[in-house]
C-alpha positions in Angstrom: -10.8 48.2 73.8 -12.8 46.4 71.4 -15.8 44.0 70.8 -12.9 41.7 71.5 -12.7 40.4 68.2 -11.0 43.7 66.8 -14.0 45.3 65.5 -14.9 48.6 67.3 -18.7 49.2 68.2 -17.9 53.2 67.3 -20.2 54.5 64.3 -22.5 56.5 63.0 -24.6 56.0 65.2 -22.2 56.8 68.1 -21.9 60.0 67.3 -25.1 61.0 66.7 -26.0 59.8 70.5 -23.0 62.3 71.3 -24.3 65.0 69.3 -27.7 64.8 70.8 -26.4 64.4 74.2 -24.6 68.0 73.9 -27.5 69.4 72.7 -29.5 68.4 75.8 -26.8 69.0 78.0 -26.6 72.8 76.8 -30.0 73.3 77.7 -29.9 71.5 80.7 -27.0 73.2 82.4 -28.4 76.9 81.8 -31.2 76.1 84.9 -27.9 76.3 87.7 -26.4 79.1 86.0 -29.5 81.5 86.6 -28.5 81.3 90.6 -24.9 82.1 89.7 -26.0 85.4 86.9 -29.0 86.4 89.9 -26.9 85.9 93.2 -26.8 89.6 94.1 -29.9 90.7 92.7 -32.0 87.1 94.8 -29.5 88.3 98.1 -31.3 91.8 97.8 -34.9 90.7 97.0 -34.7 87.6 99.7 -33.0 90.4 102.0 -30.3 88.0 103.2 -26.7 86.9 103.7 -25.0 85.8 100.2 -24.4 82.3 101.2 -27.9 81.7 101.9 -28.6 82.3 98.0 -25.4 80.5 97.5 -26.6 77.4 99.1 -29.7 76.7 96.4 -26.5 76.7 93.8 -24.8 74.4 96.0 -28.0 72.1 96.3 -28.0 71.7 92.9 -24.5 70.0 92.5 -25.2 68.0 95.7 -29.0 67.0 94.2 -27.6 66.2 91.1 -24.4 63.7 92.1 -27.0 62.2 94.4 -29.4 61.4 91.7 -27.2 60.6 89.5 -26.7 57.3 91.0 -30.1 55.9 91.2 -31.3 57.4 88.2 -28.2 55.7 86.4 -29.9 52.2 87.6 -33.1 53.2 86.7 -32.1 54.0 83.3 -30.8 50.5 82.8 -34.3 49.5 83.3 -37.1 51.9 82.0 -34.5 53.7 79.6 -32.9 57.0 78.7 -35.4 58.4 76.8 -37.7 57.6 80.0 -35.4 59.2 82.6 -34.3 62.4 80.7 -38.2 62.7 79.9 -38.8 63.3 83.5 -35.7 64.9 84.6 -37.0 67.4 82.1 -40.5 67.8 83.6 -38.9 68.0 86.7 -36.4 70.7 86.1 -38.8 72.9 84.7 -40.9 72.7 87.5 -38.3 73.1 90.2 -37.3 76.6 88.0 -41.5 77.2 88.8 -41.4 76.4 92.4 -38.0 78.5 93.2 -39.7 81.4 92.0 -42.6 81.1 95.0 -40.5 83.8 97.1 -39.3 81.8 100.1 -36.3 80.3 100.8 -37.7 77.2 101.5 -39.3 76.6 97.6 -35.6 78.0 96.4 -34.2 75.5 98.1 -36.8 72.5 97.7 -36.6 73.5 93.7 -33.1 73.7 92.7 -32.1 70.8 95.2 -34.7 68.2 95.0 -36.1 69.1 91.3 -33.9 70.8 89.4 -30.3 69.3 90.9 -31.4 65.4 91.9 -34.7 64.8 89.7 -33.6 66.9 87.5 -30.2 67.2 86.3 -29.6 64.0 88.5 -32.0 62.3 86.1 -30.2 63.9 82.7 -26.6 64.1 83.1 -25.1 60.7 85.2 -27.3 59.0 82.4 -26.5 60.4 79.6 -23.3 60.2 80.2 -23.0 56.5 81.1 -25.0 56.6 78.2 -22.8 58.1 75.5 -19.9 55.9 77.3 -21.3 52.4 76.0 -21.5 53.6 72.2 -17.4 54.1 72.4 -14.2 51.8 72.6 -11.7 53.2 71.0 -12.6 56.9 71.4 -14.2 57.5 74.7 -12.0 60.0 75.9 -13.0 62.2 73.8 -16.5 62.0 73.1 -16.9 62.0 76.9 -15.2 65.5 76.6 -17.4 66.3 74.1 -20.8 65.9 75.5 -19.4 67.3 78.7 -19.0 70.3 77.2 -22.5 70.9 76.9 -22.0 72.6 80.4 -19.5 75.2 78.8 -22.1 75.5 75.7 -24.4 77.0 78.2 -22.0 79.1 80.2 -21.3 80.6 76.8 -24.8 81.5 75.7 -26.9 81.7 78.5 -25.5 83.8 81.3 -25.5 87.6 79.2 -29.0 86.2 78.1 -30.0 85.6 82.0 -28.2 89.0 82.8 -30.3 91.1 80.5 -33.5 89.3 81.3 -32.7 89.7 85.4 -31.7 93.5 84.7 -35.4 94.2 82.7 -37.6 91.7 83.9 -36.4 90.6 87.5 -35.0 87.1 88.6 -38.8 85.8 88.9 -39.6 86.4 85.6 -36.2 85.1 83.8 -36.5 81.7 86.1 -40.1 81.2 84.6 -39.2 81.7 81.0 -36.2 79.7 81.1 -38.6 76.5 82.5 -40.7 77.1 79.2 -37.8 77.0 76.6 -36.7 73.6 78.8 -39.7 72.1 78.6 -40.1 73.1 74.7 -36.7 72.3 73.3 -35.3 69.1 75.3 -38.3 66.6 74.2 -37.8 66.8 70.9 -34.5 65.4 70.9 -35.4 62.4 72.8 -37.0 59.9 70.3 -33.4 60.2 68.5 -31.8 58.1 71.4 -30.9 55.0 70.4 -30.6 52.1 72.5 -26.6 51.8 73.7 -24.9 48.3 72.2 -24.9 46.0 74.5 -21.1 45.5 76.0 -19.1 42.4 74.3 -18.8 39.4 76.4 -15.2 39.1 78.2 -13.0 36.6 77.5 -11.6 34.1 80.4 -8.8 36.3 81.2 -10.5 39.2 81.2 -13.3 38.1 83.7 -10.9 36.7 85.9 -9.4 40.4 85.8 -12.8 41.8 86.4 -13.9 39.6 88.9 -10.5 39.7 91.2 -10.2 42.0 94.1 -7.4 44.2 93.4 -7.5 48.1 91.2 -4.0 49.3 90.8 -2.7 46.9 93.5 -5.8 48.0 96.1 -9.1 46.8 96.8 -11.5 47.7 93.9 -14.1 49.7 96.7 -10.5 51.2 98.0 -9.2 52.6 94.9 -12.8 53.8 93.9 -12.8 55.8 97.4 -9.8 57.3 96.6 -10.9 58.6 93.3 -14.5 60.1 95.1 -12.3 61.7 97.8 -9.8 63.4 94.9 -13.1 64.1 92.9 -14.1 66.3 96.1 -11.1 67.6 96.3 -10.6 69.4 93.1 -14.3 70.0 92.8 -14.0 72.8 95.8 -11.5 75.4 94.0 -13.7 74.6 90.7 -16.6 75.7 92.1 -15.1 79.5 93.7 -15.3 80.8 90.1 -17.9 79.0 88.5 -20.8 80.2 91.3 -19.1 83.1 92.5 -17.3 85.1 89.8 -20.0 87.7 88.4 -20.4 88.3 92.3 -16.8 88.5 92.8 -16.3 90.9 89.8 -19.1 93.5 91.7 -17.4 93.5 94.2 -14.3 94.8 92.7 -15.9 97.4 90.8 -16.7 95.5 87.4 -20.4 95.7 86.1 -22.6 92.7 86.3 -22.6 93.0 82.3 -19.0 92.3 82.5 -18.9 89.8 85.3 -21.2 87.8 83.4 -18.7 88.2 80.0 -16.4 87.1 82.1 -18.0 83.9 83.3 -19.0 83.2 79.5 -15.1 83.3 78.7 -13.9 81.1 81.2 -17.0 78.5 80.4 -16.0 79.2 76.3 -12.4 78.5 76.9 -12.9 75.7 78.8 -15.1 74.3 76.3 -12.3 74.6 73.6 -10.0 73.0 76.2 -12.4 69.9 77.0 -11.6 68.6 73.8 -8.2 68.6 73.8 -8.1 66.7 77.5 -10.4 64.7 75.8 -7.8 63.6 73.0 -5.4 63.8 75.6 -7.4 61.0 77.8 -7.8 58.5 74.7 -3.8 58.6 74.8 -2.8 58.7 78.1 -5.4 57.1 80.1 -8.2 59.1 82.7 -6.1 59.2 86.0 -3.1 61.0 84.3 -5.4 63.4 82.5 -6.9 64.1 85.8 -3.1 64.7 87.7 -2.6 66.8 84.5 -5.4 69.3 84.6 -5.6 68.9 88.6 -2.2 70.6 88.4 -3.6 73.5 86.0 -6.4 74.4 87.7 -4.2 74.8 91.2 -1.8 77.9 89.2 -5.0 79.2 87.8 -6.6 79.4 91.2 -4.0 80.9 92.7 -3.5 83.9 90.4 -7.0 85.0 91.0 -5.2 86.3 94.2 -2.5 88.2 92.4 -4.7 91.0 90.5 -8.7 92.9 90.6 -7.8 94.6 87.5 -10.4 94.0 85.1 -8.1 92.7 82.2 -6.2 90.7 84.4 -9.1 89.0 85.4 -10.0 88.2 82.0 -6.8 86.4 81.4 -7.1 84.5 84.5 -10.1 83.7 83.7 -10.0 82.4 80.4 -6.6 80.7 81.8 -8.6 78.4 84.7 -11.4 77.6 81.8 -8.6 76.2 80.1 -6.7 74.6 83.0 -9.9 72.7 84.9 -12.1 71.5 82.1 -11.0 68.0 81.5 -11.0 66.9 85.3 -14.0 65.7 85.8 -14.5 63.9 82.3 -11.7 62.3 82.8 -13.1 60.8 86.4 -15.4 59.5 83.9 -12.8 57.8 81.5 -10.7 56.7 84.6 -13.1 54.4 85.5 -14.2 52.6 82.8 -10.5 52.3 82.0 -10.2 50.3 85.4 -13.5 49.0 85.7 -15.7 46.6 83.7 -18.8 48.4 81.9 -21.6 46.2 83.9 -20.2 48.5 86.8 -20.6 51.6 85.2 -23.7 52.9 85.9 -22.9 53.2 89.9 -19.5 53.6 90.1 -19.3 56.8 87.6 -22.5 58.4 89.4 -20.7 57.7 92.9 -17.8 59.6 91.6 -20.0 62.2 90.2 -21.9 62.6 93.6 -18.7 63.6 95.4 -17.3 65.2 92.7 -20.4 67.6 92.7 -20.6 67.2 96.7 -17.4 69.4 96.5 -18.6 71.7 93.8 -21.8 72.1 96.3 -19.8 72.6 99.8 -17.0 75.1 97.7 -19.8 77.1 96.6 -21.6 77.5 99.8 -18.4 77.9 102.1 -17.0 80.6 99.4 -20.2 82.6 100.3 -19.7 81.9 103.7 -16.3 83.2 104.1 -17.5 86.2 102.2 -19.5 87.0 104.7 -16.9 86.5 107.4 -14.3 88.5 105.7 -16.3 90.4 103.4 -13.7 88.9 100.7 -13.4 86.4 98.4 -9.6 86.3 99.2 -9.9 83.4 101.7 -12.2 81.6 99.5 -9.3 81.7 97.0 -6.8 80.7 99.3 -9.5 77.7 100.8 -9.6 76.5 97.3 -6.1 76.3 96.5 -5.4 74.2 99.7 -7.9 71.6 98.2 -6.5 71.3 95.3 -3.4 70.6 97.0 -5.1 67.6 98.5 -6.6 66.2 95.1 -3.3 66.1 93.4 -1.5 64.1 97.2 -4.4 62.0 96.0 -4.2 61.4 92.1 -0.4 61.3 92.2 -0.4 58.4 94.7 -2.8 56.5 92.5 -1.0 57.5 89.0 2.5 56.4 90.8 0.7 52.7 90.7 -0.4 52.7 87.4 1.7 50.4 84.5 4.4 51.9 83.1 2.2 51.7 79.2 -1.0 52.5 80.1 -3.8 53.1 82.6 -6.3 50.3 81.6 -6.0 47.4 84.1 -9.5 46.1 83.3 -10.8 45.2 80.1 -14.4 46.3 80.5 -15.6 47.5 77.1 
C-alpha cells in the first residue's frame, strides 16, 4: 500500500521513529518484569498466597490494553511526545507507590499507574504511531519496535535478580523508577509528527466505508480477532510471569530461572523479526495462525521435562514460536482496516490481547496454589491455544486466495 500514487511514505525518517520507539519500549517494559524476577521473594515479605503477587502482574497487562485505547485517541490530539511524557511520569510513580508495603498500593501502582497510565499511555501509541510512518514495510518494523519487550527481558531480569538478592524488592522497584524517569525523556523531542495517511480513492472508500470484513460485519470480524487475541494471550502469559517461579520450584536457582527467562525473551526477539518479514509477505492473520500453531507445541513440552537443560531448550523454543502473534494482530488490522480506524481498533485488540495475558497470569498462580503445580497451568494454557487457532483458522479460511488486504487503508 502506497500514497496511492506509487510513491511510498517509508524514509529516513521512518526508521528513525522505529528506532526511537525500541528504545523507549526497552525501558518501558522492564517496570512488569520486576513482579515476574521478585514473585517469590514479594509472596514471602507480603506473607501471602502466590497469586495474590501474581495479580499486580496481571493488572498491569489488563491496565495497559485498557489504556491503550483512550490514550490512542488522546494522542491523535495533544500528541505522542505529550502522552509518552506522562505515561513516563506515571510509571515511575506507580514503581514508587507499589513499594508502600500493602497490597492495596501494589495493586493501585502497577494497575492504574504503571499498566493503564503508564504503559497504556507508551505502548498502544507508539505503536499506532510507528504504523503510520510505513506502507510497504509494516510488518516488519511493527516486529521491530515490538521487540523492545524482548530487549528488556534480555537485560533487565539478571539485573533485577541481583538487585532483589542484595538490596530487597523495595529498593530495586525505587531505583528502576529513577533510571525511567532519567532515560525515556530524552528521546522524546526526536518524535516526529506521523505523515498524514493519503486520501483514498473512490473505490477504495467505497471499500472502506461498506459493511462487510472477510465476508462479515466489520465490528464482527474485529470481535473475532479480540476473542483469538485472548485466546493465545493465556498460554503466553504461563511462562512469561511465571517461569523464574516455576524453575524454584523444580529445584533450579532464581539466578538460573531468571537466565532462563532472558533466553526465551532473547530468542523471541530474534524471532520477531523474522514473523515480521514473514507478515509483510503473507499478510497479519496468517502470520498469526502460523505462530499460534508454534506456541501450542512449545507449550505443551513444558509438560514433558523439569530437567534444567531441557527447560532451556523449551524455553528458547516457545521465545521463538510466540513472538510474532501479537504484532501481527497489529498488521492484521490495518491490512483489513482503513488507518483513520487505527487508533481504536488496534488498542481494542491490544486490551484483550493483554486481558488474556492478565487472567493467564493470575489463574496460573491460582492453580498453583490448588495443586501446588504448575502442571495444570500448562495444560489450562494449551487448551486456549487450541481455541485461538478454531478462531484464526476460520477467519484465514475466508481470506483471498493472493493476499490478506481487503482494505486499502494506508
Amino acid at each position: 500500500m502506497t500514497d496511492g500514487t506509487g510513491t511510498s511514505i517509508e524514509g529516513r525518517q521512518s526508521w528513525m521513529a522505529a528506532g526511537l520507539t525500541l528504545a523507549v519500549l526497552s525501558i518501558s517494559y522492564g517496570a512488569p518484569l520486576l513482579v515476574v524476577v521478585g514473585l517469590k521473594p514479594m509472596q514471602d515479605g507480603f506473607a501471602t498466597d502466590r497469586s495474590v503477587i501474581a495479580l499486580a502482574g496481571a493488572l498491569v497487562w489488563v491496565g495497559t490494553g485498557f489504556g491503550g485505547i483512550p490514550m490512542g485517541w488522546l494522542a491523535d490530539r495533544i500528541g505522542i511526545r505529550a502522552i509518552v511524557l506522562m505515561g513516563t511520569v506515571m510509571m515511575a510513580a506507580g514503581l514508587a507507590l507499589s513499594t508502600l508495603g500493602d497490597v492495596w498500593a501494589l495493586y493501585l501502582g502497577h494497575g492504574l499507574l504503571i499498566g493503564m497510565l503508564g504503559n497504556g499511555a507508551i505502548y498502544a501509541p507508539l505503536l499506532i504511531h510507528v504504523s503510520r510512518w510505513f506502507d510497504r514495510r509494516r510488518g516488519t518494523a511493527i516486529a521491530l519496535i515490538s521487540s523492545g519487550q524482548y530487549i528488556a527481558g534480555v537485560v533487565w531480569p539478571s539485573v533485577f535478580e541481583q538487585g532483589i538478592a542484595r538490596y530487597g524488592w523495595r529498593a530495586t522497584m525505587l531505583a528502576y523508577a529513577a533510571v525511567v524517569i532519567v532515560v525515556i525523556p530524552p528521546f522524546l523531542p526526536f518524535l516526529k509528527r506521523a505523515p498524514d495517511a493519503p486520501v483514498l480513492g473512490a473505490g477504495a472508500r467505497a471499500a472502506a466505508g461498506g459493511r462487510s470484513v472477510l465476508g462479515l460485519h466489520p465490528n464482527l470480524t474485529q470481535t473475532l480477532i479480540c476473542l483469538a487475541a485472548f485466546c493465545c494471550c493465556i498460554p503466553m502469559s504461563v511462562p512469561s510471569t511465571h517461569l523464574v517461579a516455576f524453575c524454584s520450584d523444580v529445584g533450579i536457582t532464581p539466578v538460573r530461572g531468571a537466565m532462563m527467562l532472558s533466553v526465551l525473551l532473547g530468542c523471541a526477539f530474534v524471532s520477531r523479526q523474522f514473523w515480521g518479514a514473514l507478515g509483510d509477505r503473507i499478510g497479519g492473520l496468517r502470520t498469526v495462525l502460523l505462530g499460534s500453531l508454534c506456541q501450542a507445541v512449545a507449550i505443551s513440552a513444558f509438560l514433558l521435562t523439569h530437567n534444567e537443560i531441557g527447560l532451556f531448550v523449551i524455553a528458547g523454543a516457545f521465545g521463538l514460536g510466540f513472538s510474532g502473534i501479537i504484532p501481527s494482530y497489529a498488521v492484521a488490522i490495518r491490512d483489513l482496516y482503513p488507518s483513520a480506524e487505527a487508533s481504536w481498533r488496534i488498542p481494542a485488540v491490544l486490551f484483550t490481547g493483554m486481558s488474556g495475558m492478565a487472567f493467564g497470569s493470575w489463574f496460573s498462580g491460582t492453580l498453583f496454589d490448588h495443586f501446588g503445580s504448575y502442571d495444570p497451568a500448562f495444560v489450562a494454557g494449551a487448551l486456549a491455544n487450541v481455541v485461538n487457532l478454531a478462531l484464526i483458522g476460520f477467519l484465514v479460511a475466508r481470506l483471498p486466495r493472493r493476499g490478506g488486504v481487503v482494505l486499502a487503508g494506508a
